[in-house]
N, C-alpha and C positions, 0 to 999 in steps of 0.2 A: 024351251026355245029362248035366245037371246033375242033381247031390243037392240035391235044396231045400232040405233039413235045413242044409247048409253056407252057404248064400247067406244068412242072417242071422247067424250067430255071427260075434266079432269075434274074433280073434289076441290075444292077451295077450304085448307084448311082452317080450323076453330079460329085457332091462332091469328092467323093470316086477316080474319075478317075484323076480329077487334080492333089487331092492328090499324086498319085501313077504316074501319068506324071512326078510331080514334084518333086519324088520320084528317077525316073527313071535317072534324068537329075542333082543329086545329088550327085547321088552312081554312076551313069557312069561316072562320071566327077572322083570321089574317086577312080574307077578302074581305069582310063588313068594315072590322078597322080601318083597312087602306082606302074602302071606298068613302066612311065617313071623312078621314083625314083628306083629301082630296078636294071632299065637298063641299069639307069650312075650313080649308086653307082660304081660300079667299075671301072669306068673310071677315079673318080676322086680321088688323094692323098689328104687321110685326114691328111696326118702332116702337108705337105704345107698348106692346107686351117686351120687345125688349129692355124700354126703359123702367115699366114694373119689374121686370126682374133682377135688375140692377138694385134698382132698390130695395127689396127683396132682402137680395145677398148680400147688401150693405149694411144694412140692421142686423142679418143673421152673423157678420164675420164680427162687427161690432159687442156682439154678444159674448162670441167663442172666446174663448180665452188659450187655444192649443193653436199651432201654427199646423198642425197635422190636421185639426179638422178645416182651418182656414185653406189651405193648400185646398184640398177633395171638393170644399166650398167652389171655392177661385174654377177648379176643374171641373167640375158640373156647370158652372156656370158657363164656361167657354163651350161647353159641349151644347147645351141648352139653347144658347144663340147660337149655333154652326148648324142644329138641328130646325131651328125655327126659319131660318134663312133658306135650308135649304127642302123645306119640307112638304112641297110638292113635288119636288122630282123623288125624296126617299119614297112618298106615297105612290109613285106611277109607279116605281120599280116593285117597292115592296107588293103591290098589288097582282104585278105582270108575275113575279117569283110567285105569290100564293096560288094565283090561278093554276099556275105548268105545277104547283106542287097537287094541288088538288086533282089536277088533271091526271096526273103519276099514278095518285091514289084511286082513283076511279081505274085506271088502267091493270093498276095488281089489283083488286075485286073482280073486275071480270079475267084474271088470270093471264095477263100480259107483263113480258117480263120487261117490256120499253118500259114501260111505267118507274119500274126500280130505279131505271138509270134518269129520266126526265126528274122524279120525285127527289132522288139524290143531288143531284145537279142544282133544282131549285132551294132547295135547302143549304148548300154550300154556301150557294151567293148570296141568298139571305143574311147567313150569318157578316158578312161584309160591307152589307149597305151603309150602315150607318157608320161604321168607322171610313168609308168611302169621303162622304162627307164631313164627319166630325172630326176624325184623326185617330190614333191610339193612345188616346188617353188613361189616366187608370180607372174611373169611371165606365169609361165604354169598352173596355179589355173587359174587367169583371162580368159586365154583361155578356158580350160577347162569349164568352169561356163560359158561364151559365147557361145558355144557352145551345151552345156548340154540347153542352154534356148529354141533353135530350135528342139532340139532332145526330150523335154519334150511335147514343142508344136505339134509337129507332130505325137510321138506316142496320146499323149491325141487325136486328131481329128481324126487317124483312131480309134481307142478305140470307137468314139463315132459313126462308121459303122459297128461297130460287127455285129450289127445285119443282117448286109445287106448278112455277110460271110458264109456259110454253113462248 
């Protein structure tokens, strides 16, 4: 005799769950980040930290002896203040994008294929926030393009459990 109960549920496979563990343990990690960045942005003066950082790079370009590392210097630096300035609005978004990512990944675990597309979505524009702000530097493209190579990977391999998703 069949359990009826069984004849609808779908399998969630192996695969699918690590993914979405590993999922889970990514973008919860992005929400604590975003919500500590948040929490002591306001605590700290950004003129003070940007006039240490000035100094900082001052001493450090002082040092360099290559106009190539001086250049990357100079470009981290501009990145580093465009970052500081504006780094509670990166922390609302990046926090709002972890949460719909997280959400995504809660959605493919219990076998919802909205998930895929919310999880993707919030992952894209991830990748864009901070050049949103900062700019495309070559500093923040590096990153970005490192980034983007995990974020390609990962939508690709749930992609390839759609089927598993109702």
């Amino acid at each position: 005799m069949e359990n009826p109960f069984e004849t609808n549920q779908l399998k969630r496979p192996t695969f699918l769950t690590v993914l979405c563990i590993l999922t889970f343990i990514g973008s919860g990690w992005g929400v604590l980040s975003q919500l500590f960045s948040l929490l002591f942005t306001n605590l700290v003066d950004v003129s003070a930290q940007t006039e240490q950082l000035n100094t900082m790079m001052d001493n450090m370009e002082s040092g360099a002896g290559t106009s190539f590392l001086s250049g990357i210097l100079s470009s981290s630096q501009e990145v580093m203040q465009a970052t500081m300035m504006h780094a509670k609005s990166i922390a609302v978004i990046g926090l709002v994008l972890s949460l719909l990512s997280l959400c995504g990944a809660i959605l493919m675990f219990s076998l919802r294929r909205i998930g895929f597309y919310i999880y993707t979505v919030a992952q894209l524009l991830l990748l864009f926030v901070v050049p949103y702000f900062a700019g495309f530097s070559m500093i923040v493209v590096m990153g970005m393009l490192f980034s983007a190579l995990f974020t390609v990977v990962f939508i690709i391999l749930y992609a390839l459990n759609l089927k598993a998703m109702r």
